[in-house]
C-alpha positions as a Markdown table, in Angstrom:
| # | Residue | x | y | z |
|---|---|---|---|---|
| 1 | Unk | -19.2 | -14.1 | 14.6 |
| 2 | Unk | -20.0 | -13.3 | 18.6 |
| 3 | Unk | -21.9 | -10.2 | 18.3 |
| 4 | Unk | -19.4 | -8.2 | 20.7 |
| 5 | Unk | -16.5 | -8.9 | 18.1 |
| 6 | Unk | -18.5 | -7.0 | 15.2 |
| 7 | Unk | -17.2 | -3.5 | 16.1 |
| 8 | Unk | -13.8 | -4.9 | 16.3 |
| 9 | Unk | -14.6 | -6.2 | 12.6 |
| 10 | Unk | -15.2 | -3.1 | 11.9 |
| 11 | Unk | -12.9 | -1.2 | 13.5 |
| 12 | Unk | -10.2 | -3.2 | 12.0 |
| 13 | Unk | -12.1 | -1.7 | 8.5 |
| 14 | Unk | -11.6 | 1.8 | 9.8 |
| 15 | Unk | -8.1 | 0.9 | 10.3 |
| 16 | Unk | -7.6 | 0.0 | 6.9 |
| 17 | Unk | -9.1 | 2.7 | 5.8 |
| 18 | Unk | -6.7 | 5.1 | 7.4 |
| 19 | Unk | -3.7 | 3.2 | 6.1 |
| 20 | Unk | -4.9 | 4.0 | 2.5 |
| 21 | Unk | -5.1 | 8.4 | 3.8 |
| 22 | Unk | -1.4 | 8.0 | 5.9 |
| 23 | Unk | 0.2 | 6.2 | 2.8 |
| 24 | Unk | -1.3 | 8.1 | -0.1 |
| 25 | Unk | -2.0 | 11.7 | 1.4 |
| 26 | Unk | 1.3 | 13.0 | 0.5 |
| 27 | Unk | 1.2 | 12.4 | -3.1 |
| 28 | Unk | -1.6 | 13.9 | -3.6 |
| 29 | Unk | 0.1 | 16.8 | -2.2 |
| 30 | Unk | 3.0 | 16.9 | -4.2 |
| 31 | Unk | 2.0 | 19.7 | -6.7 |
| 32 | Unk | 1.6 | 21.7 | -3.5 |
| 33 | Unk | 4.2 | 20.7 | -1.5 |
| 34 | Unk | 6.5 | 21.6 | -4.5 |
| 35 | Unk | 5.0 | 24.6 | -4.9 |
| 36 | Unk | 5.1 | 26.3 | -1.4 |
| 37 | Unk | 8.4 | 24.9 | -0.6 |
| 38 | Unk | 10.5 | 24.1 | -4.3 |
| 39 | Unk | 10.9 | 20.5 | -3.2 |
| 40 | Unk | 13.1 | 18.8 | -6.4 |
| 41 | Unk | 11.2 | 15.3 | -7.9 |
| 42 | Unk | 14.3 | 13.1 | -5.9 |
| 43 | Unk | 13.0 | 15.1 | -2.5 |
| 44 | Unk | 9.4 | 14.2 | -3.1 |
| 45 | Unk | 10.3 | 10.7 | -4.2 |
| 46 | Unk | 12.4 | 10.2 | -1.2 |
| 47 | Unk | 9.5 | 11.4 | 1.2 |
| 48 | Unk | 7.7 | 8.6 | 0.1 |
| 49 | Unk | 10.1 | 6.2 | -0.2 |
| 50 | Unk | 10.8 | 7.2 | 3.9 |
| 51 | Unk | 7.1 | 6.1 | 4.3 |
| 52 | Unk | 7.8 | 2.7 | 3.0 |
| 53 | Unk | 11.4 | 2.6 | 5.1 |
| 54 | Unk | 10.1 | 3.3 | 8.5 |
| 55 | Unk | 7.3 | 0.8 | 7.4 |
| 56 | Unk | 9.8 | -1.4 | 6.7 |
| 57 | Unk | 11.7 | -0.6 | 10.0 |
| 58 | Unk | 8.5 | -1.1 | 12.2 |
| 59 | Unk | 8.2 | -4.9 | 10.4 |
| 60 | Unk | 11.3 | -6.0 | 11.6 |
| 61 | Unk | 11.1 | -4.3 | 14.8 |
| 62 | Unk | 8.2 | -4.3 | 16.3 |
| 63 | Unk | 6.6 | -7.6 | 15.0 |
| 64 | Unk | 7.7 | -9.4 | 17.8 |
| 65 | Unk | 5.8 | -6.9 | 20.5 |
| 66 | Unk | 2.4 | -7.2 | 19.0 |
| 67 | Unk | 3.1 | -11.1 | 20.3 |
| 68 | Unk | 4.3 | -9.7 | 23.6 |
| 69 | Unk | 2.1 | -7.1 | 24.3 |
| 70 | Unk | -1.2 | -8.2 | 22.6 |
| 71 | Unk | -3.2 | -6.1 | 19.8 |
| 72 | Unk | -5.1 | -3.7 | 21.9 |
| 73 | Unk | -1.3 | -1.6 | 22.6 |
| 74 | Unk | -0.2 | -2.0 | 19.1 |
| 75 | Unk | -3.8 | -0.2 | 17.9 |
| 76 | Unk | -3.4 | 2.2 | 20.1 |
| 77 | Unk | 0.3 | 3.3 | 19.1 |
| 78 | Unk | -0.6 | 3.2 | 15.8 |
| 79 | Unk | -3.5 | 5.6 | 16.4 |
| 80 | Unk | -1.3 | 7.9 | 18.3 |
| 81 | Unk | 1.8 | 7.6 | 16.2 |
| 82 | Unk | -0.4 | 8.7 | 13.1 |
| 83 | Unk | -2.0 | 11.7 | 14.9 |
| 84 | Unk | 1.1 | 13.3 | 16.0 |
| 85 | Unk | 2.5 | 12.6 | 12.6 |
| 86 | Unk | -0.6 | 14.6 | 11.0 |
| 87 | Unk | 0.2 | 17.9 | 13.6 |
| 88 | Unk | 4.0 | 17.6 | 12.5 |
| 89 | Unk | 3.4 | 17.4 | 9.0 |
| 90 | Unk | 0.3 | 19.3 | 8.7 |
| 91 | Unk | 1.7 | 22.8 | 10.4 |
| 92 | Unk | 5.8 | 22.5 | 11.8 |
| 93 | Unk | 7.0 | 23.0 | 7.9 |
| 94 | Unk | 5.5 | 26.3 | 8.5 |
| 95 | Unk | 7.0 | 27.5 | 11.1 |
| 96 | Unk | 10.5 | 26.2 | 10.2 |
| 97 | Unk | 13.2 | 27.6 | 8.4 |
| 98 | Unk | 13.7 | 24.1 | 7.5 |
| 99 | Unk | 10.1 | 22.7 | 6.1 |
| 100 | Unk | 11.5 | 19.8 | 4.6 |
| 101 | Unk | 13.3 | 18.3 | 7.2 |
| 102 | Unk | 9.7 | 18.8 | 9.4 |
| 103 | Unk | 8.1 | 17.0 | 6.3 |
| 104 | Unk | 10.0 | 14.5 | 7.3 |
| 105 | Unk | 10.0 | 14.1 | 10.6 |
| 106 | Unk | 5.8 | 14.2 | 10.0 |
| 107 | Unk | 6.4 | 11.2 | 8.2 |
| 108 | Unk | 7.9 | 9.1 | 10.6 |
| 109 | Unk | 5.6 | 9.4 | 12.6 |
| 110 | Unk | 2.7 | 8.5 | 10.2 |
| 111 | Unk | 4.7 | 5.6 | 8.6 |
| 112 | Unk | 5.5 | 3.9 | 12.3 |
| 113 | Unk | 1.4 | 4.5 | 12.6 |
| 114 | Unk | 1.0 | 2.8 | 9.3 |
| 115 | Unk | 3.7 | 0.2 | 9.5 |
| 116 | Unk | 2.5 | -0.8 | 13.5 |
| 117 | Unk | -1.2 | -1.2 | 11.4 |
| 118 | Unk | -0.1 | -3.5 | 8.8 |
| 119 | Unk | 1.4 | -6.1 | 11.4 |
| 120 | Unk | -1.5 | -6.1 | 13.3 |
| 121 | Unk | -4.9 | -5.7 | 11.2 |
| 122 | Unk | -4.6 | -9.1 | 9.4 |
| 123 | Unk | -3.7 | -11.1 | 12.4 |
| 124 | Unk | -6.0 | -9.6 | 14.2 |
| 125 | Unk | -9.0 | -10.3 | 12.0 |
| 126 | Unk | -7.9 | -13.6 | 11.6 |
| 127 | Unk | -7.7 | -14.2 | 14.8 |
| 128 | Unk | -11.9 | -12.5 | 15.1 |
| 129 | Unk | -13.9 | -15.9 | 16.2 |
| 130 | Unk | -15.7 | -15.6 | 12.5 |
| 131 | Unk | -16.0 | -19.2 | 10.1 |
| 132 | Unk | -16.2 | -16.6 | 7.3 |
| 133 | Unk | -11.9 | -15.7 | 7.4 |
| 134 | Unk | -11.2 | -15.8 | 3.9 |
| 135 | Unk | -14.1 | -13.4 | 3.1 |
| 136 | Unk | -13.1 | -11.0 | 6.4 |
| 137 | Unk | -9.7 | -10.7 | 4.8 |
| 138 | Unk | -10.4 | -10.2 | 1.4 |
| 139 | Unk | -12.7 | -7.4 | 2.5 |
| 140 | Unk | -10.4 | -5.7 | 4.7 |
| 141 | Unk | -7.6 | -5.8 | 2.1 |
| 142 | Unk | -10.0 | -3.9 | -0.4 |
| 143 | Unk | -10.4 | -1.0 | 2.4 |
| 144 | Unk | -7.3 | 0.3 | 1.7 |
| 145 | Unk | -8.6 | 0.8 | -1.2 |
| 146 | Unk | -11.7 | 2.5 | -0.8 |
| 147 | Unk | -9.6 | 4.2 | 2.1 |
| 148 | Unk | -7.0 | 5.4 | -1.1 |
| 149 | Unk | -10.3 | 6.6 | -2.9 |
| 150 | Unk | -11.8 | 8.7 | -0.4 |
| 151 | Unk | -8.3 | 10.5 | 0.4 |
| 152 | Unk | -7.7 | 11.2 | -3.2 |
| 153 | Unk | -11.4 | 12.7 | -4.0 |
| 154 | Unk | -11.9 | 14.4 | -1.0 |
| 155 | Unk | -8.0 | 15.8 | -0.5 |
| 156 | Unk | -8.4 | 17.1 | -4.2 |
| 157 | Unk | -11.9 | 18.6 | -4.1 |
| 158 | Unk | -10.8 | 20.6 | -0.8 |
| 159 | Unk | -7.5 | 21.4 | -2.3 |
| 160 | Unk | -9.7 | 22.9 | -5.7 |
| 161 | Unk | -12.2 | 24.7 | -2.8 |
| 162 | Unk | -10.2 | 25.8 | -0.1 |
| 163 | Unk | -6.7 | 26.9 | -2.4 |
| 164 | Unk | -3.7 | 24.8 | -2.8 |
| 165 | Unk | -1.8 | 26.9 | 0.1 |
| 166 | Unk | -3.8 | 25.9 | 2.8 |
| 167 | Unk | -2.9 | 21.8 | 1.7 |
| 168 | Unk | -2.6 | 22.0 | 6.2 |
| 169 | Unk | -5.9 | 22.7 | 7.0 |
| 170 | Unk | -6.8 | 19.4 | 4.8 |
| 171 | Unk | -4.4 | 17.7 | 6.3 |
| 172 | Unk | -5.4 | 18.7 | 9.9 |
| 173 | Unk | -8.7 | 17.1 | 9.2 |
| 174 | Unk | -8.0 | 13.8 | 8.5 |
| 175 | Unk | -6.7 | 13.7 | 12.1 |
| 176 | Unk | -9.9 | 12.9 | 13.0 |
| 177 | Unk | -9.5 | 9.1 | 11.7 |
| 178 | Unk | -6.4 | 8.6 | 14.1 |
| 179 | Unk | -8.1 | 10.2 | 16.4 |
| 180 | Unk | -11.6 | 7.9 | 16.6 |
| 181 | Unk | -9.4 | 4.4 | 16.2 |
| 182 | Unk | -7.8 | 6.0 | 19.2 |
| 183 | Unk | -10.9 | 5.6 | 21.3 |
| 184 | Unk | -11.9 | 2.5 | 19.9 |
| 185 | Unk | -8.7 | 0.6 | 20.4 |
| 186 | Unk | -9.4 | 1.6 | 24.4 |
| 187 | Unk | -12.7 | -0.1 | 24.1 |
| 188 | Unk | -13.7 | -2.7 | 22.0 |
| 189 | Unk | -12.8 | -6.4 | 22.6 |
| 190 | Unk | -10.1 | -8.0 | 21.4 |
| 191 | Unk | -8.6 | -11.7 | 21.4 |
| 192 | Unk | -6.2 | -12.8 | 22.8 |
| 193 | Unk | -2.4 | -13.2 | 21.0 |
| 194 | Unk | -1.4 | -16.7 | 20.1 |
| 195 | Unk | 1.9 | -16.7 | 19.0 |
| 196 | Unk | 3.5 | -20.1 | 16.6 |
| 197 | Unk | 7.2 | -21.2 | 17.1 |
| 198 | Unk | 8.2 | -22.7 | 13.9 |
| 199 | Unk | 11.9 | -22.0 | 14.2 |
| 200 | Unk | 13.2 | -25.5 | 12.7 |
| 201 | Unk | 10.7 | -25.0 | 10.1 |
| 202 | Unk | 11.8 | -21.2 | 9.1 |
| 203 | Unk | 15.4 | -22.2 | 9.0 |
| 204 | Unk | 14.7 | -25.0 | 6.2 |
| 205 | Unk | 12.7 | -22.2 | 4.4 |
| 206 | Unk | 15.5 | -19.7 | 4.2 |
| 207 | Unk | 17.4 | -22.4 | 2.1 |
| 208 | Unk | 14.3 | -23.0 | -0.3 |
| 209 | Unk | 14.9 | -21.3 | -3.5 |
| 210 | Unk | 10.9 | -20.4 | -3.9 |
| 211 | Unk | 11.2 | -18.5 | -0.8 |
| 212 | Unk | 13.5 | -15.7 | -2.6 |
| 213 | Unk | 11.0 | -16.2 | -5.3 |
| 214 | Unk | 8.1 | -14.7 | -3.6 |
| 215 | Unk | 10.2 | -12.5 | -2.0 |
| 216 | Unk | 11.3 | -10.9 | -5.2 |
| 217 | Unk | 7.8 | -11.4 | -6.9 |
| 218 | Unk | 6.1 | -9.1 | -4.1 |
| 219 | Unk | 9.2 | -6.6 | -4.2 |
| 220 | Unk | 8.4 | -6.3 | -7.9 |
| 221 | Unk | 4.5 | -6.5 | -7.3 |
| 222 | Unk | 5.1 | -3.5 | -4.8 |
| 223 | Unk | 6.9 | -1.7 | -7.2 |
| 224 | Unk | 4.7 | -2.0 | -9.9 |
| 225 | Unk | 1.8 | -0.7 | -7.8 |
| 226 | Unk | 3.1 | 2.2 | -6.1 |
| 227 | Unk | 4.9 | 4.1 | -8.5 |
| 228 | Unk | 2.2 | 4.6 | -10.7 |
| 229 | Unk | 0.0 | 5.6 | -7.2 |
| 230 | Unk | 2.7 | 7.6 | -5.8 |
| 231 | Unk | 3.2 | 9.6 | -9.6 |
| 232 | Unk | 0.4 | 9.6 | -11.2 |
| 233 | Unk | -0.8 | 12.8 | -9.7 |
| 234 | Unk | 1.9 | 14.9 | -10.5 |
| 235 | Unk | 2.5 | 13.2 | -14.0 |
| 236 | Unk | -0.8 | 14.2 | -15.2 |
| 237 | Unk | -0.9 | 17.7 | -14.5 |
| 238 | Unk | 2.8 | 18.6 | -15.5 |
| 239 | Unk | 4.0 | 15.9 | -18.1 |
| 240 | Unk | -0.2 | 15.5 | -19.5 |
| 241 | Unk | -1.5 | 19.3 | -18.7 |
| 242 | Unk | -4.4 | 17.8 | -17.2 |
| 243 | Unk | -5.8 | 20.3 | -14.1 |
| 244 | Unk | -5.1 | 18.3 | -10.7 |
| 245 | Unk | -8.8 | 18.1 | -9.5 |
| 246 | Unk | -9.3 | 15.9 | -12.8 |
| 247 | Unk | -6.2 | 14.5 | -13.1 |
| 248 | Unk | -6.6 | 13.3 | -9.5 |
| 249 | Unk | -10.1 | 12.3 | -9.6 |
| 250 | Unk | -9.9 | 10.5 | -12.9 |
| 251 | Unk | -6.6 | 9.2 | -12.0 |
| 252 | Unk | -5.6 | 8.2 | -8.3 |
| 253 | Unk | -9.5 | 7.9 | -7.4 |
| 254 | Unk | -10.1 | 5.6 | -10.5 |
| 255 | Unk | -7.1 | 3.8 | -9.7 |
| 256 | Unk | -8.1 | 3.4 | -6.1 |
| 257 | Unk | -11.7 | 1.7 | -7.1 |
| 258 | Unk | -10.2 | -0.4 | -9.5 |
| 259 | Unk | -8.1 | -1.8 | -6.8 |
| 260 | Unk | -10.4 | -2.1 | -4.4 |
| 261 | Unk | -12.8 | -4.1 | -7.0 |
| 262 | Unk | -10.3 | -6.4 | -8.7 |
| 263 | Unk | -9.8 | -7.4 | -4.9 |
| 264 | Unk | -13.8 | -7.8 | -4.1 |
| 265 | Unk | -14.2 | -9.6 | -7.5 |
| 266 | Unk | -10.8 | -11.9 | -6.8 |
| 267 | Unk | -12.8 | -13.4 | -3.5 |
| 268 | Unk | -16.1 | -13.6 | -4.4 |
| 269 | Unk | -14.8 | -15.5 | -7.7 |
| 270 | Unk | -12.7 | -17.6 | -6.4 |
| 271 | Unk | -13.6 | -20.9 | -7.3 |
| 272 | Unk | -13.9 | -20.0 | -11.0 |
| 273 | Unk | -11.5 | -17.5 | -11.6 |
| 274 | Unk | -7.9 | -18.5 | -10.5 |
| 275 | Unk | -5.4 | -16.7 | -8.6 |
| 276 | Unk | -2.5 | -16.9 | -11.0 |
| 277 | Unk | -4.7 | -15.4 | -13.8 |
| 278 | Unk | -5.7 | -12.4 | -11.8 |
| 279 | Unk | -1.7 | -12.2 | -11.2 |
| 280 | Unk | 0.3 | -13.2 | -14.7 |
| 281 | Unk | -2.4 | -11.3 | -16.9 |
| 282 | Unk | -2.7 | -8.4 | -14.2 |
| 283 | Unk | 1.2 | -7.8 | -14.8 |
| 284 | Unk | 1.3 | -8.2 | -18.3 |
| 285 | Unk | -1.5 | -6.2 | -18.4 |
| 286 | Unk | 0.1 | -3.4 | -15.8 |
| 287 | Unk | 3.7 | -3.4 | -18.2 |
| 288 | Unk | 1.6 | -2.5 | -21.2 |
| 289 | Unk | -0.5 | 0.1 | -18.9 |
| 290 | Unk | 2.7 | 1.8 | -18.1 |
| 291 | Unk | 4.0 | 2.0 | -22.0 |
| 292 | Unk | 1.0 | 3.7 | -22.7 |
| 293 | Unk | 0.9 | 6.4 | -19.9 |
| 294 | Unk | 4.4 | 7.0 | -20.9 |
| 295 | Unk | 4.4 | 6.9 | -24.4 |
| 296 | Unk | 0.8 | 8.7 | -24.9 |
| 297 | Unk | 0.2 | 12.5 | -25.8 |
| 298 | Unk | -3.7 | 11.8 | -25.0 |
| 299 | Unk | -4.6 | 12.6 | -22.0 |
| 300 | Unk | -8.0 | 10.5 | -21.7 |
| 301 | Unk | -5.9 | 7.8 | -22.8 |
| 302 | Unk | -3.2 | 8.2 | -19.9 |
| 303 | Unk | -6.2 | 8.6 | -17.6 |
| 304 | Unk | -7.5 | 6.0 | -18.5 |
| 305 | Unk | -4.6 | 3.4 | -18.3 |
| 306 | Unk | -3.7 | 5.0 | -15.0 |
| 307 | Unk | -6.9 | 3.7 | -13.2 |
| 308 | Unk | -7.0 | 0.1 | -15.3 |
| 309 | Unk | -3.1 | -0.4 | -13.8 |
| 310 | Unk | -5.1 | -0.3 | -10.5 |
| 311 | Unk | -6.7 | -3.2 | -11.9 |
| 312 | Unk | -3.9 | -5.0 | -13.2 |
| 313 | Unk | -1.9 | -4.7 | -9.7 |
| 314 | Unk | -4.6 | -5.4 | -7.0 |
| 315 | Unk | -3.7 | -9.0 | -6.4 |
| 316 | Unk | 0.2 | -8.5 | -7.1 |
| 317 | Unk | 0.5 | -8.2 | -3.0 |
| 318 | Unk | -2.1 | -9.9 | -1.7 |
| 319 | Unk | -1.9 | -12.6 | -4.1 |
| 320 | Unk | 1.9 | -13.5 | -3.5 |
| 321 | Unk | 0.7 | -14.2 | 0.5 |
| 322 | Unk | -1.6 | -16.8 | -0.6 |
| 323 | Unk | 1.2 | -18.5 | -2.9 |
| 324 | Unk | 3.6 | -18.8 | 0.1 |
| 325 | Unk | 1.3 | -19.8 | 2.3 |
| 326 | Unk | 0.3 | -22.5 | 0.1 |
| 327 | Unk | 3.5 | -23.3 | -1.0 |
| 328 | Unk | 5.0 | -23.5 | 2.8 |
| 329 | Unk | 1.9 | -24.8 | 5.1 |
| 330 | Unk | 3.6 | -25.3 | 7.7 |
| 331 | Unk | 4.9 | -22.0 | 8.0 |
| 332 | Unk | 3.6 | -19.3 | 11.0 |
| 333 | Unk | 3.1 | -15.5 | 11.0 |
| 334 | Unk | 6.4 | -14.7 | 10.7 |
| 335 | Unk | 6.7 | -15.8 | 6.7 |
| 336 | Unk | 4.1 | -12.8 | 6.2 |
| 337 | Unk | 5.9 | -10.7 | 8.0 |
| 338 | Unk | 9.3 | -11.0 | 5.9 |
| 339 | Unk | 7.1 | -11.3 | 2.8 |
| 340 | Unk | 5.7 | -7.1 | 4.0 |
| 341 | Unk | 9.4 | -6.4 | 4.5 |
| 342 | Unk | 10.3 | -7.4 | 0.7 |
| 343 | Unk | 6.8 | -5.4 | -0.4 |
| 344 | Unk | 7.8 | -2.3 | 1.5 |
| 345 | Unk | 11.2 | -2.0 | -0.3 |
| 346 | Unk | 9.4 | -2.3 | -3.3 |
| 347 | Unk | 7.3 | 0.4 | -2.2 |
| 348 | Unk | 11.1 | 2.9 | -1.0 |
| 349 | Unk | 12.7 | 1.4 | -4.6 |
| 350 | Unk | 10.0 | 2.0 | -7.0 |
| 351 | Unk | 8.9 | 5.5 | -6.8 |
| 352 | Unk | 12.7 | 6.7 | -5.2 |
| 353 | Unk | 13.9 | 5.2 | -8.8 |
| 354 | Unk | 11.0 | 7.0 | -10.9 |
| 355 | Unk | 11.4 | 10.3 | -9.2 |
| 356 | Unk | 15.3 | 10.2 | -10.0 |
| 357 | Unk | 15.2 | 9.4 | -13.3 |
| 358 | Unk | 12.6 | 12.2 | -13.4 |
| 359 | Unk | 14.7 | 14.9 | -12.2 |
| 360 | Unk | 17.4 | 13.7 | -14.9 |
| 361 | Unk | 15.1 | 13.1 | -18.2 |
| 362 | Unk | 11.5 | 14.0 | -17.3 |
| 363 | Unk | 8.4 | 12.2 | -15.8 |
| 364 | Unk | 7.7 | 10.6 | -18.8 |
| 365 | Unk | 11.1 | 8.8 | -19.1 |
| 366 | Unk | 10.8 | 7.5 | -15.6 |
| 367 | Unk | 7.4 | 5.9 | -15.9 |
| 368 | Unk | 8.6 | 4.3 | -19.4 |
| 369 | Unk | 11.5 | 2.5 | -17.2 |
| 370 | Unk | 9.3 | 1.5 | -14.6 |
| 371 | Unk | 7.2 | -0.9 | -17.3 |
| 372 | Unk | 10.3 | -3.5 | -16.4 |
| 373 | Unk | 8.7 | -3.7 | -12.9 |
| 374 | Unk | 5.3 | -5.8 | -14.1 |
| 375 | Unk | 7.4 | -7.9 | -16.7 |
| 376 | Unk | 9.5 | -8.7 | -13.9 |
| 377 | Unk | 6.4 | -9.7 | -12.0 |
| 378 | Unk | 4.9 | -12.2 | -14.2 |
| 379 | Unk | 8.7 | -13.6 | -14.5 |
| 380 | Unk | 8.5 | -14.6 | -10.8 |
| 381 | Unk | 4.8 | -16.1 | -11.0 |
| 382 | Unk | 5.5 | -17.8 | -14.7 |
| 383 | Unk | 8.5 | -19.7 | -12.2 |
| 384 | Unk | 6.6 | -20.4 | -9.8 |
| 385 | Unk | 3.8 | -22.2 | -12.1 |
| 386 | Unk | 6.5 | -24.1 | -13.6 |
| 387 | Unk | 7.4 | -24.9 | -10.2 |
| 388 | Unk | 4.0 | -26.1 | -9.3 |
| 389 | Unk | 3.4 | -28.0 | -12.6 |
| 390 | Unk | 6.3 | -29.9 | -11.6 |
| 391 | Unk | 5.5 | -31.0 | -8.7 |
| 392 | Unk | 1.3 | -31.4 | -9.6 |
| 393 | Unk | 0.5 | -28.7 | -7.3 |
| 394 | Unk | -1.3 | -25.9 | -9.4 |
| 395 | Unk | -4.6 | -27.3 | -8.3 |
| 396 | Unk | -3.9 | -26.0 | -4.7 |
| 397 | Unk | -4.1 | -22.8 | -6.2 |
């Protein structure tokens, strides 16, 4: 790689980074957030769900201007959207009479920060003049990760030092990530956009049955990832008992590395481990982790199964964008884009559904039900190796 694209490498890292803090912040907050202002589970499952919504929106929306405008514009949105989001949310709920609806509106503004980031990290890296792609991406993808890690451990620890009520000042702080991808979208170099037209091409893959496929094995991927990330920190310290510095720390945090090294592991074994086996044993794997959190009175034990479903999910997303693109060669950046817009509805489904069926029959209930989300998983890959038997295609993968 040209030396002068290195800090834009690594600034796309940073990026990442603050995608895992804007997407995972406010469930680590929950316990507080329902204690200062008596949210119900459904209102703190819908928060999150409107993370993954305006995500969603932004996908559909805005994909097109990152081709118009170029990446610099998009970074620097994203930076800004997310820094005005962390203000709103951090200190307008109180000085409301209505903190929830300034929750929300917080929100927004950190999801269309998040959402503009996801369109435009991955082509951006790809587009870095580096021989070395496959390893750049696999590397940025487990960012988020360590990015997931860092909010939980640190948002906890200050949350255990500082007091639960002042959750804003915490939040205030991480404004400072938004805040130096800000100045470094103004300055470091940046390639230029160069946009495919495939439209024959797309039209003949809207017919293809395998295309609904991995739309529906990434929806259920999503799903099966980010319920047990977006509940896991209030399950274990009001359905396990667990205190929410160790529930968090042993939980989320452990959940967070084990993403972030099935990820590592899946690209630097790549030619001896293959991608479907991180994928059908990771979900069968995640459906029995989810049985066990649920079903368990131990809390070790939930603990522990918790951080291994981090594990068993890691290449659920990332994974399904390497079968597509396999399977449809021909196709340009716009199949990735549709396949995010099926991943974030998995991420508004998932946890909306398990923090209903919370507020009807408990946390406990709602994790057991969510176990049909990895089974569902492994359904979509198990057709698409069928698929690929058939036509003597597996050794692609």
């Amino acid at each position: 790689m040209k030396s002068n694209y290195k800090i834009t490498k690594y600034t796309c890292y940073l990026f990442y980074i603050m995608q895992g803090t804007l997407l995972n912040i406010a469930a680590v907050l929950f316990v507080p957030l329902q204690e200062q202002f008596g949210l119900s589970y459904m209102k703190l499952g819908t928060l999150i769900s409107l993370n993954f919504a305006i995500q969603l929106t932004v996908d559909i929306v805005l994909s097109k201007m990152v081709d118009k405008k170029g990446y610099r514009l998009a970074l620097q949105i994203s930076s800004a959207a997310a820094f005005i989001g962390y203000g709103i949310f951090a200190w307008m709920p109180r000085l409301s009479a209505n903190p929830y609806l300034w929750l929300m509106i917080g929100m927004v503004f950190m999801s269309v920060g998040s959402g503009y980031m996801e369109i435009t990290i991955s082509p951006l890296i790809h587009a870095l003049p580096d021989k070395a792609k496959g390893k750049n991406m696999a590397l940025l993808h487990s960012f988020y990760a360590w990015g997931q890690f860092v909010t939980v451990v640190v948002t906890t620890i200050l949350l255990a030092v500082i007091g639960r009520e002042n959750w804003h000042l915490i939040v205030t702080g991480w404004m400072i990530f938004p805040l130096v991808g800000l100045i470094l979208s103004c300055i470091i170099p940046v390639p230029e956009v160069t946009a495919e037209e495939n439209s024959s091409y797309s039209l003949k893959i809207f017919k293809e049955p395998m295309f609904i496929v991995f739309l529906l094995m990434i929806f259920f991927g999503a799903c099966s990832e980010n319920i047990m990330v977006q509940w896991s920190s209030a399950f274990m310290e009001q359905a396990m008992g667990i205190k929410k510095v160790i529930g968090d720390i042993a939980g989320m945090s452990m959940f967070a590395v084990m993403l972030g090294l099935c990820r590592v592991i899946s690209a630097m074994t790549e030619k001896k481990i293959k991608l479907y086996h991180f994928m059908l044993y990771g979900s069968l794997t995640a459906f029995v982790c989810y049985l066990v959190v649920a079903m368990t009175d131990v809390s070790v034990l939930a603990l522990a199964f918790c951080g291994l479903t981090g594990f068993a999910t890691a290449m659920l997303w990332p994974g399904t964008l390497v079968f597509a693109a396999e399977y449809f060669p021909k196709a340009g950046a716009w199949l990735f884009a549709y396949l995010a817009i099926a991943g974030d509805l998995g991420g508004v489904f998932g946890p909306w559904l398990t923090g209903t069926l919370a507020d009807k029959s408990g946390l406990k209930a709602g994790m057991l039900v969510s176990a049909i989300f990895p089974i569902l998983s492994a359904a979509c890959i198990l057709i698409y190796l069928r698929k690929c038997r058939k036509d003597k295609q597996l050794r692609k993968l």
